[in-house]
C-alpha angles and dihedrals in degrees: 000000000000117000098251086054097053089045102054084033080058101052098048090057081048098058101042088049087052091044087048093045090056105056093035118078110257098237093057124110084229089061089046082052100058096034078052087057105046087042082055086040091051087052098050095047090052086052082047088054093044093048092058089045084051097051089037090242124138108285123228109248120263120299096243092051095044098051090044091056096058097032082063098044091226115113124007103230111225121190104269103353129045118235127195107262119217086266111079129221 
């Protein structure tokens, strides 16, 4: 799968883990789940980073930027440029 697709797959998993972590109690197994799996969704966006270093392609921004971005709805991050989201600002 090429490396654009697992980022933005990754963020997706991110997000609704966040979204998940944040209705459920914290010392539940269903919150261990969904911390589980944006820890998993951190690791494969950063694969997903070290693959387009590797092929010398445009990397997607950082993890942390990039899930802020979205998390505030005000700028869609895009790998390499930044483009106006339906939100505005």
């Amino acid at each position: 799968m090429p490396y654009r697709k697992r980022a933005e797959e990754a963020l997706a998993t991110w997000r609704d883990a966040a979204r998940r972590m944040e209705e459920l109690d914290a010392d539940s197994p269903a919150w261990q789940d969904a911390y589980a799996e944006a820890e998993l969704a951190k690791a494969y966006y950063q694969q997903a980073i070290d693959d387009a270093r590797a092929a010398h392609l445009p990397e997607p921004p950082a993890f942390n930027l990039a899930a802020a971005g979205q998390a505030r709805g005000q700028r869609r991050v895009a790998f390499g440029r930044s483009s106006r989201s339906a939100i505005a600002d």
